[in-house]
C-alpha positions in Angstrom: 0.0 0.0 0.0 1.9 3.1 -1.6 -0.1 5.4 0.6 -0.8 6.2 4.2 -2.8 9.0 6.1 -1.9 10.0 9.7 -4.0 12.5 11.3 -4.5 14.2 15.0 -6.7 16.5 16.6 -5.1 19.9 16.9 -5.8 20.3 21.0 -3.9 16.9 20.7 -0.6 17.7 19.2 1.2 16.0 21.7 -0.1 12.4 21.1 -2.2 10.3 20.3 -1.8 10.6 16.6 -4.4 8.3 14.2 -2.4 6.1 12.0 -4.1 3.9 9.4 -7.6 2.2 9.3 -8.6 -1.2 9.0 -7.3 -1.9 5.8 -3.9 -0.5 6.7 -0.2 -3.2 5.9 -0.3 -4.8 9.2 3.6 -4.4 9.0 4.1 -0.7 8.6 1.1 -0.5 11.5 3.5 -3.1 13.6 6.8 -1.0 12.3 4.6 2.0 14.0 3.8 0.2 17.4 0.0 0.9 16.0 -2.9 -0.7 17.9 -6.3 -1.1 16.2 -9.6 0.0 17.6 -13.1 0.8 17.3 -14.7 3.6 18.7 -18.3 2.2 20.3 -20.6 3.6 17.4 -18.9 3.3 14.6 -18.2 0.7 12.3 -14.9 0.9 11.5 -11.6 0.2 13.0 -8.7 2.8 13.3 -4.9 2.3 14.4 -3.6 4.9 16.5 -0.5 5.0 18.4 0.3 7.3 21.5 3.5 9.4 20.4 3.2 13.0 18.8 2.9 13.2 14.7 6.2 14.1 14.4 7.6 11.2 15.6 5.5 9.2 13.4 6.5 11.4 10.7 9.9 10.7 11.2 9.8 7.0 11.2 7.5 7.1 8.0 10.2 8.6 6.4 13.1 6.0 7.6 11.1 3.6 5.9 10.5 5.3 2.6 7.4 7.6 3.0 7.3 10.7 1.9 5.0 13.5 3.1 2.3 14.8 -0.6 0.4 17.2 1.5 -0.6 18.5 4.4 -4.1 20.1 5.9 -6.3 21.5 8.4 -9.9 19.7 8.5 -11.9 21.7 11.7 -9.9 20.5 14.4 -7.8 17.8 12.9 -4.6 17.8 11.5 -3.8 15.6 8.5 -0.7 14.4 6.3 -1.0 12.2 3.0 2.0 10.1 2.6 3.3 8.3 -0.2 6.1 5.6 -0.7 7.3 4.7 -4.0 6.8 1.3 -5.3 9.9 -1.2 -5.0 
């Protein structure tokens, strides 16, 4: 999967930063120290880990990702990454 959006809540900035959904490569969500969840009331899972964006930011990149964009949506903070195919 070539691309990956990580997102947080601006009041949140610190941690916990949302990392993939469901459909997510369980390795780069492992890679991460992601764990999946499911909010009661919706029906969909999310993988979030506890550290601040940046830090997941800078792992992405170790592994190859590179940050396409970046935006503001309300309260949340969101980054489109992209990793080119091997």
């Amino acid at each position: 999967m070539p691309y990956i959006l990580i997102s947080t809540q601006i009041r949140l900035e610190t941690g916990p930063t949302n990392v993939g959904d469901e459909f997510s490569d369980p390795a780069v969500m492992n890679y991460l120290g992601a764990r999946k969840t499911t909010v009661l009331g919706n029906n969909f899972s999310e993988y979030h880990v506890e550290e601040p964006p940046r830090l997941v930011l800078d792992k992405l990149e170790k592994i190859g990702f590179r940050v396409l964009s970046m935006t503001g949506v309300g309260q949340t903070l969101v980054w489109c990454l992209h990793k080119e195919a091997e």
